[in-house]
C-alpha positions in Angstrom: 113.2 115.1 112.8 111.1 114.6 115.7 110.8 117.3 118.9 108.8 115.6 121.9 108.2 118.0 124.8 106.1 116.2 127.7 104.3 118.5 130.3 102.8 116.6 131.7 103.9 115.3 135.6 101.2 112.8 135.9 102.6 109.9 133.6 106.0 108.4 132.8 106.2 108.1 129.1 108.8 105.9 127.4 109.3 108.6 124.3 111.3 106.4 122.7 108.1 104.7 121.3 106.6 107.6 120.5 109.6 108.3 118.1 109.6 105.4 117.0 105.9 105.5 116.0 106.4 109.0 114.0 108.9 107.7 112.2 107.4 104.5 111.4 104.6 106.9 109.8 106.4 109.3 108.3 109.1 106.7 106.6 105.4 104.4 105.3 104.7 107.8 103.6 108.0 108.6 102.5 108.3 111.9 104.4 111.3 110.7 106.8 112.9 114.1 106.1 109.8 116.1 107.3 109.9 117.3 110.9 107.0 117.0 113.5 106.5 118.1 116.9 104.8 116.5 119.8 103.6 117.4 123.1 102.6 114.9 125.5 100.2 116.5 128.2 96.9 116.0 130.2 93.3 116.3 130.1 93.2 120.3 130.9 95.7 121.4 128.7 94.1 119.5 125.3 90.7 120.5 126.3 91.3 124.5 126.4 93.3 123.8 122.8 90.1 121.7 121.7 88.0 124.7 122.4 90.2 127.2 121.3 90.3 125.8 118.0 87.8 123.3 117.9 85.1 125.3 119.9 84.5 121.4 121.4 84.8 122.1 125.8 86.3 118.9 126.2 89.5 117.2 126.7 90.3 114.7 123.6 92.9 111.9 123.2 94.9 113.5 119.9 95.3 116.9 118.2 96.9 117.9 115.0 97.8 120.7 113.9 99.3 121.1 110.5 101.5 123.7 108.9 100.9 122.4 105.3 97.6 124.3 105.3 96.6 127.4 104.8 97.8 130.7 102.7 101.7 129.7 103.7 101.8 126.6 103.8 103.6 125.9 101.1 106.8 127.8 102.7 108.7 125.3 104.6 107.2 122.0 102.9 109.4 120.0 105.5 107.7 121.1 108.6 104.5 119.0 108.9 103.7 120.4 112.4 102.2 119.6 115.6 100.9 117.2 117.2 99.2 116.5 120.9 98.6 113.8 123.4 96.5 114.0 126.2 98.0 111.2 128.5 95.4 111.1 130.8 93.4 109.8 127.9 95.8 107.9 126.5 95.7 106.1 129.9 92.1 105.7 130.3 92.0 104.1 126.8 94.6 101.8 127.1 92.6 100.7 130.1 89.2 100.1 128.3 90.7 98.7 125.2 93.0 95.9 127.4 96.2 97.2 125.4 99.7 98.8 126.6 100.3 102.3 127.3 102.6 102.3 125.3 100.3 100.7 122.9 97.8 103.6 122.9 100.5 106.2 122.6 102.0 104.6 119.8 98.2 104.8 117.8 97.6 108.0 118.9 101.1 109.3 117.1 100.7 107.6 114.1 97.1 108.7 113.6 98.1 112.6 114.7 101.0 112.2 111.6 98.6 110.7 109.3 96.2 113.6 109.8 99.5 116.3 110.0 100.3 114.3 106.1 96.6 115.0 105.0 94.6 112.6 106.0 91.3 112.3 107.7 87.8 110.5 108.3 85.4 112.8 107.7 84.0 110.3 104.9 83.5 106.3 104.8 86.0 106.0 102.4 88.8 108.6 104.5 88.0 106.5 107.3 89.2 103.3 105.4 91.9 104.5 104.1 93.1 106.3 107.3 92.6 103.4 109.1 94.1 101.0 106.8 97.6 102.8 106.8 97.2 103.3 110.6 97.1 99.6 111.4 99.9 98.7 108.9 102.1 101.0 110.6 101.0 99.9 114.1 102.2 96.8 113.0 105.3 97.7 112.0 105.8 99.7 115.5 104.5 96.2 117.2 107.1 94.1 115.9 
């Protein structure tokens, strides 16, 4: 299941590709029964989360926050967790990479799942493989 809550007033979102992108993730990693929640909001809101948990004072495209980590996080296995999208961001990306809007949304969703399902590119090698899965979903979402 997936929960989208935009708060932002700045940008008109079709959500329906930002479903479609979660799904797309969670059914390549066969988790299409977990549930994720996404906010879609703007530059000020991600960048006091950033520094609240990141200790980074700046606004960033994607967050993730997972509840499969930690001392209970083996108590709803289901509920993957949270992820955000600054839209502002999203926009000004979109821009300097000559893709969609919807485009850019649709990458930042899959790669907020992937890191929600345990992923991440901390490494070369987490990189490749993050990335890898990323694109073959985005091409599934494309088509």
């Amino acid at each position: 299941m997936i929960h989208i809550r935009n708060e932002s007033l700045e940008h008109l979102v079709d959500e329906s590709s930002v479903r479609f992108a979660a799904e797309a993730t969670l059914v390549d990693q066969n988790a299409r029964e977990c549930e994720v929640s996404i906010m879609l909001t703007d530059d000020s809101q991600i960048q006091k989360l950033n520094f609240n948990y990141r200790q980074t004072d700046e606004p960033t495209d994607v967050l993730a926050f997972a509840m499969r980590e930690g001392l209970d996080g083996d108590l709803h296995s289901d509920l993957l967790g949270d992820v955000v999208i600054s839209l502002a961001s999203a926009k000004r990306q979109s821009d300097e990479n000559g893709c969609s809007f919807d485009v850019e949304l649709a990458r930042l969703t899959v790669h907020g799942v992937l890191h929600l399902l345990g992923y991440n590119h901390q490494t070369q090698d987490e990189e490749d493989t993050m990335f890898e899965i990323q694109e073959r979903v985005l091409c599934t979402v494309r088509t």
